[in-house]
C-alpha positions in Angstrom: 0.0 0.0 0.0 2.6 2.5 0.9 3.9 2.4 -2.6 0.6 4.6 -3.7 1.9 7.0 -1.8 5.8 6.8 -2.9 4.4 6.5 -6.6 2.6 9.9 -6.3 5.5 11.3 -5.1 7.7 10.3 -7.3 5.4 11.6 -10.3 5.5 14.7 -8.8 9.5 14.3 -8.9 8.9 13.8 -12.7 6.3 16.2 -13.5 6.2 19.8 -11.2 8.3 22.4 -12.3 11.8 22.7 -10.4 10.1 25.3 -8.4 7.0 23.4 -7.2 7.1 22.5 -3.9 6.9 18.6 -3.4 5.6 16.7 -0.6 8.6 14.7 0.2 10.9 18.3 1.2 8.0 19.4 3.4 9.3 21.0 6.4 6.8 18.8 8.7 4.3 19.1 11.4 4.3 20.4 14.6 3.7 16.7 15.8 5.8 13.8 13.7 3.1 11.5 12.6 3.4 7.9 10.8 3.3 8.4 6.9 -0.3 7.9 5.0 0.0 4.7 2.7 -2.1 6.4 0.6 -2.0 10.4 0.4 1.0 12.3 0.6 1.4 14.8 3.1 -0.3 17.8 1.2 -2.8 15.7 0.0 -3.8 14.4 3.7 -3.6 18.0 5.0 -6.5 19.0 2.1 -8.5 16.0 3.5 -8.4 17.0 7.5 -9.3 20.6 6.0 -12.8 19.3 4.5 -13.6 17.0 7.3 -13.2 19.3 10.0 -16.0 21.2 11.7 -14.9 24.9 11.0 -15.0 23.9 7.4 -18.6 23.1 7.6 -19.8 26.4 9.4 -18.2 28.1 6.4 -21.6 27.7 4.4 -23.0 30.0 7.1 -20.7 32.6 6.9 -21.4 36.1 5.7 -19.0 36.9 2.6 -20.2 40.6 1.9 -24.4 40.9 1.7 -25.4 40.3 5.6 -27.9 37.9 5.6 -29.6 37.9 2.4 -32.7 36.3 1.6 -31.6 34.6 -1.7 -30.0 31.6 -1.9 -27.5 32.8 -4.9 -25.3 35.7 -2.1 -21.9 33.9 -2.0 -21.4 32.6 1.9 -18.1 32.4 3.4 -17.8 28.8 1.9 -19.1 28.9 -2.0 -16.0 31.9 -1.6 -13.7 29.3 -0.4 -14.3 26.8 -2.9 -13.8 29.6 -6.0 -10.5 30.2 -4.3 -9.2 26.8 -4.5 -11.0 26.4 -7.9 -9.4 29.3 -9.4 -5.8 28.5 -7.8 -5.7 24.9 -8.8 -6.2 26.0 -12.3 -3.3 28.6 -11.9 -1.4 25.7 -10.1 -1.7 23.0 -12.8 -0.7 25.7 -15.3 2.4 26.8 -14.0 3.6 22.8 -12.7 3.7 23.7 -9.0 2.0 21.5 -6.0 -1.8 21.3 -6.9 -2.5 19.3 -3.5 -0.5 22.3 -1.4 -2.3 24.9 -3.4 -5.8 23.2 -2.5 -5.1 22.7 0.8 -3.8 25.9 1.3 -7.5 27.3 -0.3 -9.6 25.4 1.0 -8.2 26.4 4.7 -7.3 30.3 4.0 -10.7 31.5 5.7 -11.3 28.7 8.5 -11.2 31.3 11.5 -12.9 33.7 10.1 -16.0 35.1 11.8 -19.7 35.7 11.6 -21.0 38.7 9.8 -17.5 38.9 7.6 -14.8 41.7 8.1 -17.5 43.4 10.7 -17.5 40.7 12.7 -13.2 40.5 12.7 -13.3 44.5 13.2 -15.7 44.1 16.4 -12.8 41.2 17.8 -10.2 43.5 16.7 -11.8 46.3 19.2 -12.1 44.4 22.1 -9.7 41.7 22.2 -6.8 42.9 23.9 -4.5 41.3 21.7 -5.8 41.8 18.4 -7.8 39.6 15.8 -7.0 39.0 12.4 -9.1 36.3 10.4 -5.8 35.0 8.9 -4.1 34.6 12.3 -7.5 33.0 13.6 -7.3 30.6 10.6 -3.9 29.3 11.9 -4.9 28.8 15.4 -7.8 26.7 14.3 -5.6 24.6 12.5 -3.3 24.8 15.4 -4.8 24.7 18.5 -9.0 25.0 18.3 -10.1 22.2 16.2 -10.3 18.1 17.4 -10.8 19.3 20.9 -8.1 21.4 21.2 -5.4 19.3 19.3 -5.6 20.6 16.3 -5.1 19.3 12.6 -1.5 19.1 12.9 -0.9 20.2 9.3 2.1 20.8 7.6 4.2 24.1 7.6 3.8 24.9 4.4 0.0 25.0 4.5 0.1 27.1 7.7 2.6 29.4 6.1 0.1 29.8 2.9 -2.9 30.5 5.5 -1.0 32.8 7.5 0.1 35.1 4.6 -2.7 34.9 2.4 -4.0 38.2 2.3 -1.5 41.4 3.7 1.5 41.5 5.0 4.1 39.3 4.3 4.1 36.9 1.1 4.1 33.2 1.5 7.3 31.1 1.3 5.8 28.8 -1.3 4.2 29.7 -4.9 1.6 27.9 -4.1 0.8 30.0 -1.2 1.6 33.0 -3.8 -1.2 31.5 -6.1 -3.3 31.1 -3.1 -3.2 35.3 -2.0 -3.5 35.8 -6.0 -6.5 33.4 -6.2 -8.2 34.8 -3.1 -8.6 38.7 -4.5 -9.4 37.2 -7.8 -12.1 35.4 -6.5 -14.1 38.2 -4.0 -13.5 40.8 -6.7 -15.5 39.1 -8.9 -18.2 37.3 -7.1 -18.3 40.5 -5.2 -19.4 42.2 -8.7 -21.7 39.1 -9.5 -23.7 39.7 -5.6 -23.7 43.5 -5.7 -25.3 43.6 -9.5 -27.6 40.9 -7.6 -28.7 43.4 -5.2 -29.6 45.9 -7.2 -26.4 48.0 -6.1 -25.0 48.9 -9.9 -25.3 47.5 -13.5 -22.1 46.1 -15.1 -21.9 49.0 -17.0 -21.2 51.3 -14.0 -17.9 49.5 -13.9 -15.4 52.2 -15.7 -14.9 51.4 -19.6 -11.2 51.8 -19.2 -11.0 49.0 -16.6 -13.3 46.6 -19.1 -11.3 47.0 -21.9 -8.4 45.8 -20.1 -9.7 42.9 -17.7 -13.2 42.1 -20.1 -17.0 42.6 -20.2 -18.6 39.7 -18.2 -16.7 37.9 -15.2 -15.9 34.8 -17.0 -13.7 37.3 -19.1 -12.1 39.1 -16.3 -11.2 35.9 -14.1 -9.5 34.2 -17.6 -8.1 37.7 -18.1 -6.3 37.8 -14.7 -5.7 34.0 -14.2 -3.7 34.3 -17.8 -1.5 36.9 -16.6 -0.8 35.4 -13.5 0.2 32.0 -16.1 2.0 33.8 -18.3 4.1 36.1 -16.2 5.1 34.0 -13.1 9.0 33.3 -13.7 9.8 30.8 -11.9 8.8 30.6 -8.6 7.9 34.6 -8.7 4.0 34.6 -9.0 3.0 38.2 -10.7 0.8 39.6 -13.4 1.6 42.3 -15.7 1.6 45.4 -15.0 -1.7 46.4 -17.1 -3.7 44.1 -15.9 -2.6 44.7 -12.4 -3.1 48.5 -12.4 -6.8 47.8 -13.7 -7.4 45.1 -11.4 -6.4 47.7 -8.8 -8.7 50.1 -9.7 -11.2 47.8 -9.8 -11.1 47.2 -6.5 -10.9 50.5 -6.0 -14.2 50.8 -7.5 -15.5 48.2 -5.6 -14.7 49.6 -2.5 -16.1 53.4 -3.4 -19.5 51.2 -4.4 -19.6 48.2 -2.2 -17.5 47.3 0.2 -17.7 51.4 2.1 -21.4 52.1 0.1 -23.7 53.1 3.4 -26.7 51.2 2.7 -24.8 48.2 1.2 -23.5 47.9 5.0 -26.3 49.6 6.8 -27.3 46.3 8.5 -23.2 45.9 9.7 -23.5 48.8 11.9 -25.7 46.3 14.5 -22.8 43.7 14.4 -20.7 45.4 17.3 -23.5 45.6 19.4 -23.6 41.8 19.1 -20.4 40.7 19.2 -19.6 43.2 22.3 -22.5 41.9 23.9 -21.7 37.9 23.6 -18.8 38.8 24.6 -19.4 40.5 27.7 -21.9 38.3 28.7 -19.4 34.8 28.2 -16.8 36.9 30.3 -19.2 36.9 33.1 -20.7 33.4 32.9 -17.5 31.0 31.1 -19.7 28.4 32.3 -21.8 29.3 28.9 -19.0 28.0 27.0 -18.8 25.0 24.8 -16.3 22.1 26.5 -13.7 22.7 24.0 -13.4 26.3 24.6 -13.4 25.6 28.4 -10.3 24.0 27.7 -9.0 27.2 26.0 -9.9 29.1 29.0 -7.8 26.8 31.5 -5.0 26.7 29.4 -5.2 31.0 27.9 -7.6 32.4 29.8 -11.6 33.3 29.7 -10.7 36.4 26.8 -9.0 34.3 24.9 -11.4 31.2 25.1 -14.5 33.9 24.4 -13.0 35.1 21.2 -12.4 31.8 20.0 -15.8 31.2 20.4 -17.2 34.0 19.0 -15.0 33.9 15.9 -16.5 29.9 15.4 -19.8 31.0 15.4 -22.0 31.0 12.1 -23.9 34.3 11.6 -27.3 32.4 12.7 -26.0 31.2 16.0 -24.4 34.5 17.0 -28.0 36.4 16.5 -29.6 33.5 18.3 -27.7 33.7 21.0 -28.1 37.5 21.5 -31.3 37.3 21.3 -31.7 34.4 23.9 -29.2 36.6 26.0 -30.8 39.9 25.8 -34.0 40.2 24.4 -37.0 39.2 26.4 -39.0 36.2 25.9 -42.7 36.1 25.7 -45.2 35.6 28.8 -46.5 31.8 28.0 -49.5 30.9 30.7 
């Protein structure tokens, strides 16, 4: 059986580009571990990523629209899986590690919290020290998930989740593709939800911008996935310059219209008042926790164990659990 395992690796000997990252020169886990007979290590850490339970809560995640009605608003998971779509493609293209690239996707968002970036700005403001989503993501990996032992995954995985979005660049293309992939993929189902919504027609996207990334999303994402392809020298992932700049100033535009429009994110400005209160409340009764999290709190501390929490929590459980909190029930003779 182990030679499935060997055999993959050694195609990826053969086949990935000199700059690819393969399995077998992984820097390893936190915790040694017996090989898999089957997978190799990248491949195994993509696995634990679906199967675990912060995965699954993704799918009730706010990406941008809070709480919309239809069933076609991207959630915090249908995001996720464009990522990983997206990079793989980029991945296969250019010869580096599809399994690390997937892995690395599929995990990038697996600490972040209810009600999207409102919900990480509320922990940010509270928690003494600081919340990012990214660093949250790692922690779940680390130290959160399987009853606090965590998924154990490789360092090369961890690196790509850590660095995916600001900051410092991953170590690895594939975590490269990864950050790439991510801001491809929001930008444009971002565009896709807000013409949902009503909020502008893709027409209201500047001409100059269309002209250089396309006309339809299906246009812009092969637009900027080609660049990426045919630009990355070897294991430098970039676009060109022209399609960068537009791709800029689409965001830009996206954050002019969408992402700072005041009736866009009307409903966003209740989302402290719920995180603040949850939180407040679990700091005076820990006992509400989840056994898990209790752990957390012996180990870091009731702050700590609250936030972790809190960040866990779909956007449907948070608002239920205000409610049940603080709002009063009704009278029932």
């Amino acid at each position: 059986m182990e030679k499935i395992r060997v055999l993959t690796e050694n195609r990826e000997k053969e086949f990935l580009s000199p700059y690819a990252t393969l399995s077998t020169e992984s820097v390893g886990r936190e915790r040694k571990e017996e090989k898999c007979e089957l997978r190799t290590d990248f491949q195994r850490d993509r696995d634990r990523v679906i199967h675990c339970k912060a995965f699954r809560r993704l799918k009730h995640k706010t990406q941008v629209f809070l709480s919309p009605e239809s069933d076609h608003y991207r959630t915090r998971l249908t995001h996720t899986l464009e990522v990983a779509q997206i990079a793989r493609t980029i991945a296969r293209a250019l010869r580096f590690n599809e399994d690390l690239t997937e892995a690395i996707a599929l995990a990038h968002d697996l600490g972040h919290t209810p009600f999207g970036h409102a919900g990480e700005r509320a922990l940010n403001s509270i928690y003494p020290g600081g919340f990012t989503h990214f660093a949250q993501s790692v922690r779940v990996c680390r130290v959160i998930e399987k009853g606090g032992k965590g998924l154990n995954l490789t360092h090369e995985v961890l690196d790509g989740i850590m660095h995916h979005t600001r900051g410092e660049w991953p170590h690895t293309p594939e975590g490269k593709i990864v950050r790439f992939s991510d801001r491809i993929a929001y930008i444009n189902h971002d565009i896709d939800d807000a013409i949902t919504a009503g909020v502008f027609s893709e027409e209201s996207i500047p001409l100059e911008i269309r002209e250089v990334l396309g006309f339809k999303k299906s246009e812009r994402i092969n637009t900027l996935v080609k660049s990426l392809v045919e630009n990355t020298e070897k294991d430098d992932v970039k676009m060109d310059e022209r399609t960068l700049n537009a791709y800029e100033n689409l965001h830009n535009f996206m954050y002019d219209t969408v992402y700072l429009n005041p009736v866009v994110k009307f409903e966003e400005t209740k989302v402290d008042g719920i995180v603040n209160g949850i939180y407040d409340y679990l700091l005076k009764n820990p006992d509400k926790l989840d056994d898990e999290y209790n752990i957390i709190r012996e180990r870091e501390g009731i702050e700590r164990a609250a936030v972790d929490y809190i960040s866990g929590m779909t956007d449907h459980f948070a608002v239920t659990m205000y409610s049940d909190i603080y709002i009063p029930k009704e009278w029932k003779v």
